[in-house]
C-alpha positions in Angstrom: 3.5 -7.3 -11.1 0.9 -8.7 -8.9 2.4 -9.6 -5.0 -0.6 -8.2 -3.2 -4.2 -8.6 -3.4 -7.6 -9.2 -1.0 -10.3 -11.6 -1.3 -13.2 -10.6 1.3 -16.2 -12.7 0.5 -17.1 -15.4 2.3 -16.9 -19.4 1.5 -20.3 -19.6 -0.3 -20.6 -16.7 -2.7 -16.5 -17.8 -3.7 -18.6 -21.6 -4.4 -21.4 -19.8 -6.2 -18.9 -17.7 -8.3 -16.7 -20.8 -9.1 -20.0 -22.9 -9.3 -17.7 -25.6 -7.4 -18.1 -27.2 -3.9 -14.8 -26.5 -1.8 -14.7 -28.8 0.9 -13.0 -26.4 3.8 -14.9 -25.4 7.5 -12.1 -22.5 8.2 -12.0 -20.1 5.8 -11.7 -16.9 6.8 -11.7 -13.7 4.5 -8.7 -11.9 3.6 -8.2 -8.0 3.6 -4.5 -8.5 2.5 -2.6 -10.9 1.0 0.8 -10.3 0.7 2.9 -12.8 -1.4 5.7 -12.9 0.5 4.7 -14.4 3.7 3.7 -17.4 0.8 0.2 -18.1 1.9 -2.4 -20.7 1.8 -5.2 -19.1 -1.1 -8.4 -21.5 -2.4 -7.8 -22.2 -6.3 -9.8 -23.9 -8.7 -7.7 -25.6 -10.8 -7.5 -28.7 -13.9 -6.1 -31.0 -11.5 -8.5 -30.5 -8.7 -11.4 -32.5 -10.1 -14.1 -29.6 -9.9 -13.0 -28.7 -6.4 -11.7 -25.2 -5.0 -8.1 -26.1 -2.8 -6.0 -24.4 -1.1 -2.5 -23.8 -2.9 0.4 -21.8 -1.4 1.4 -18.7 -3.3 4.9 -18.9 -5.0 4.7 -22.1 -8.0 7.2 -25.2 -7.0 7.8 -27.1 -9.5 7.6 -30.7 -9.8 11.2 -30.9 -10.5 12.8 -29.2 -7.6 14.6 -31.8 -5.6 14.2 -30.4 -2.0 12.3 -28.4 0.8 15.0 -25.8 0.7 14.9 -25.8 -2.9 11.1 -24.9 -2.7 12.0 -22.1 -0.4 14.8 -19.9 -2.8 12.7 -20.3 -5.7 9.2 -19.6 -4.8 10.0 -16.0 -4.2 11.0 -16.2 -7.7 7.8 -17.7 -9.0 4.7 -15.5 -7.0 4.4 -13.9 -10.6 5.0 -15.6 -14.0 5.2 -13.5 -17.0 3.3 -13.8 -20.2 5.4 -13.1 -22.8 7.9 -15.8 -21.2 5.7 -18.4 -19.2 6.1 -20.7 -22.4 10.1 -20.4 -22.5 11.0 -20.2 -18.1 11.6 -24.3 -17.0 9.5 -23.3 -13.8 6.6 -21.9 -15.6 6.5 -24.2 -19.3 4.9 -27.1 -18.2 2.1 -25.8 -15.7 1.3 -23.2 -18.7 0.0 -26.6 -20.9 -1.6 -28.7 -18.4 -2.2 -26.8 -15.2 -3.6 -23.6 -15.2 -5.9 -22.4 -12.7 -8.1 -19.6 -11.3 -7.6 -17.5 -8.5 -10.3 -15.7 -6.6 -9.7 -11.7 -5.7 -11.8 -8.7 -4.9 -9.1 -6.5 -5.9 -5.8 -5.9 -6.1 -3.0 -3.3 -4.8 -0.4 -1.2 -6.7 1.6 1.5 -5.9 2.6 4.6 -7.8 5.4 6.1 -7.6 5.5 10.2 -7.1 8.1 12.8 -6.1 10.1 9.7 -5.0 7.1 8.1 -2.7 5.1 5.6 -2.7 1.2 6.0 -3.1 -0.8 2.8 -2.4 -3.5 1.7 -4.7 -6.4 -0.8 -4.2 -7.8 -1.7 -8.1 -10.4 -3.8 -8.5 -13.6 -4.5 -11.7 -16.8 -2.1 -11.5 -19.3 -4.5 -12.0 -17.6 -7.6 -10.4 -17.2 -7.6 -6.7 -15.3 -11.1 -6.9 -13.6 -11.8 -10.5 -10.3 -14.3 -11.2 -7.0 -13.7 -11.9 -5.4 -16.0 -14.3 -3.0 -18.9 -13.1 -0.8 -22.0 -13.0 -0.3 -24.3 -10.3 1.6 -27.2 -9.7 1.8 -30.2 -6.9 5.4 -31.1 -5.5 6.1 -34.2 -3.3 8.6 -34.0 -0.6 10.7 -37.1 -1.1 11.9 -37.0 2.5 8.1 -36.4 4.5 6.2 -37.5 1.7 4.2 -34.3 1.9 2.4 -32.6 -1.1 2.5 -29.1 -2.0 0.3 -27.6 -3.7 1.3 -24.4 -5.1 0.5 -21.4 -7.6 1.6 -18.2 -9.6 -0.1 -15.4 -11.1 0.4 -14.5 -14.4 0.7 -11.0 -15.6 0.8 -8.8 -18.7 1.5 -5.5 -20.0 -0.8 -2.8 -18.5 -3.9 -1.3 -19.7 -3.9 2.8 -19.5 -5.5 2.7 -15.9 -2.7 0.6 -14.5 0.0 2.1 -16.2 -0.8 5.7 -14.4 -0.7 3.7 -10.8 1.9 1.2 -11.8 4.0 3.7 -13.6 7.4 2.1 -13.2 7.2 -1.4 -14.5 3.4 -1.2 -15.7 2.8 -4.5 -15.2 -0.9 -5.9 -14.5 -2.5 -9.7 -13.2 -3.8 -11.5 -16.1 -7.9 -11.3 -15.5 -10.1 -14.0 -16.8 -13.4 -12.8 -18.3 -16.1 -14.8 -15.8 -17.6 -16.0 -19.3 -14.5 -17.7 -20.3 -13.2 -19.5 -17.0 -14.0 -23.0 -19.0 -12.5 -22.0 -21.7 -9.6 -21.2 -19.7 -9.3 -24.4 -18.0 -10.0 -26.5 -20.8 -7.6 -29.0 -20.8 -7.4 -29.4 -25.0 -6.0 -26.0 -25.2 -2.9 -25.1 -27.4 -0.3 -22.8 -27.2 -1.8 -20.5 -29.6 -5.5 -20.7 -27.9 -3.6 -19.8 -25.0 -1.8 -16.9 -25.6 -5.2 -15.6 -26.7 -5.8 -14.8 -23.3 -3.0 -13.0 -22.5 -4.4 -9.2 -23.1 -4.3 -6.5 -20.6 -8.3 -6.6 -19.0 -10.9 -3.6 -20.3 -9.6 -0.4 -18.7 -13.4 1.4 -18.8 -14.4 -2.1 -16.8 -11.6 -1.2 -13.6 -11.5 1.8 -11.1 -9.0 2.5 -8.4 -9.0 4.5 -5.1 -5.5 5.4 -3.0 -5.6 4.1 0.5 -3.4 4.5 3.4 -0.1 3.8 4.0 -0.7 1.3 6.4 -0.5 -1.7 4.0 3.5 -0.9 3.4 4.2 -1.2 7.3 6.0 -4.1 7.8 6.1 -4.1 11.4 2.0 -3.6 11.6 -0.6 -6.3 10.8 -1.9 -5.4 7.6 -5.0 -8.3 7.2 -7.3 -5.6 8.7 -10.5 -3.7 7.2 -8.5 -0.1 7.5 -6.2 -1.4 4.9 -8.9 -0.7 2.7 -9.8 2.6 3.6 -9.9 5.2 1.1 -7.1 8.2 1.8 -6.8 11.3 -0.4 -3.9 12.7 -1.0 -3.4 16.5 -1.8 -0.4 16.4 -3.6 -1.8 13.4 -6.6 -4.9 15.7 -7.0 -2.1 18.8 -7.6 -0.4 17.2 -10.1 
């Protein structure tokens, strides 16, 4: 699965990369972003008219009927898997007509050892910003007349890399090739032409580092530089 991930660079290279203007003065960098405090992310997606947005992390769909609704579900929809995405009601219709790319310097796992927990952070050799694959979706509050927009990431099975770090439900985040993000987001796209895309990214083209334990401290702030920090530990190397 994919609930954690950091996007460090700053507001023009994430333009340049997108080749997209994104009309926002505040943007700050993230070190950590967990999926479960639902943040506020910049995505380019088909219904944003060549613009990056922010979208809140955890897809609502356009059916849901109510703010509270929005809240029980989107913990359910941070992640939306591959092999389903066409079948799930949240997921079917975002799949078609609204998918979207999400910006990331990398990504982190854990891997499970003598019954801990070893922190990962993943990210591409070559590609110091790259995009996970997405769908998004835009929900109106009946009541406040607010929109939400909103996202999920998709994942796959894992390549060879992630399955030795993610080695209990060896799951990976879909990861669009930068020469195929308009392909991607082609609106004309069928089914089929979709689930083209829906293969685990190049192993030989990822690398991996453990870091700290800081980033599964739920009582310390996490959105820091350290949480990046490489740490070895003896007892991986022993193995």
């Amino acid at each position: 699965m994919c609930f954690h991930f950091s996007i460090t660079k700053e507001k023009a290279v994430i333009e340049n990369h997108l080749k997209s203007d994104w009309p926002e003065d505040g943007w700050r960098p993230f070190y950590h972003v967990d999926g479960f405090a639902f943040p506020e992310i910049p995505v380019f997606s088909q219904q944003t008219e060549g613009k990056i947005q922010y979208h809140r992390w955890g897809l609502v769909p356009h059916w849901v009927r109510n703010m509270e609704e929005t809240k029980t579900l989107r913990t359910q929809t941070l992640n939306a898997r591959s092999e389903t995405i066409f079948d799930k009601p949240s997921f079917r219709s975002s799949i078609l007509e609204q998918r979207c790319l999400i910006p990331a310097t990398g990504f982190f796992e854990w891997m499970d050892f003598g019954g801990k927990k070893y922190p990962h952070f993943v990210f591409l050799k070559n590609q110091p910003l790259f995009c996970f694959g997405g769908i998004s979706s835009s929900w109106v509050d009946k009541t406040t007349g607010e929109c939400i927009n909103s996202f999920s990431i998709i994942t796959t099975e894992a390549n060879p890399l992630m399955k030795r770090i993610h080695n209990i439900k060896m799951r990976m985040p879909l990861i669009i090739p930068e020469s195929h993000y308009t392909s991607w987001l082609d609106p004309e796209m069928k089914k089929v032409d979709i689930q083209q895309f829906f293969s685990p990214y190049p192993e030989d083209e990822m690398d991996a580092y453990t870091i700290g334990k800081l980033i599964s401290k739920k009582t310390s702030e996490t959105d820091v530089p350290e949480v990046l920090e490489k740490v070895t530990y003896p007892e991986l190397w022993a193995s």
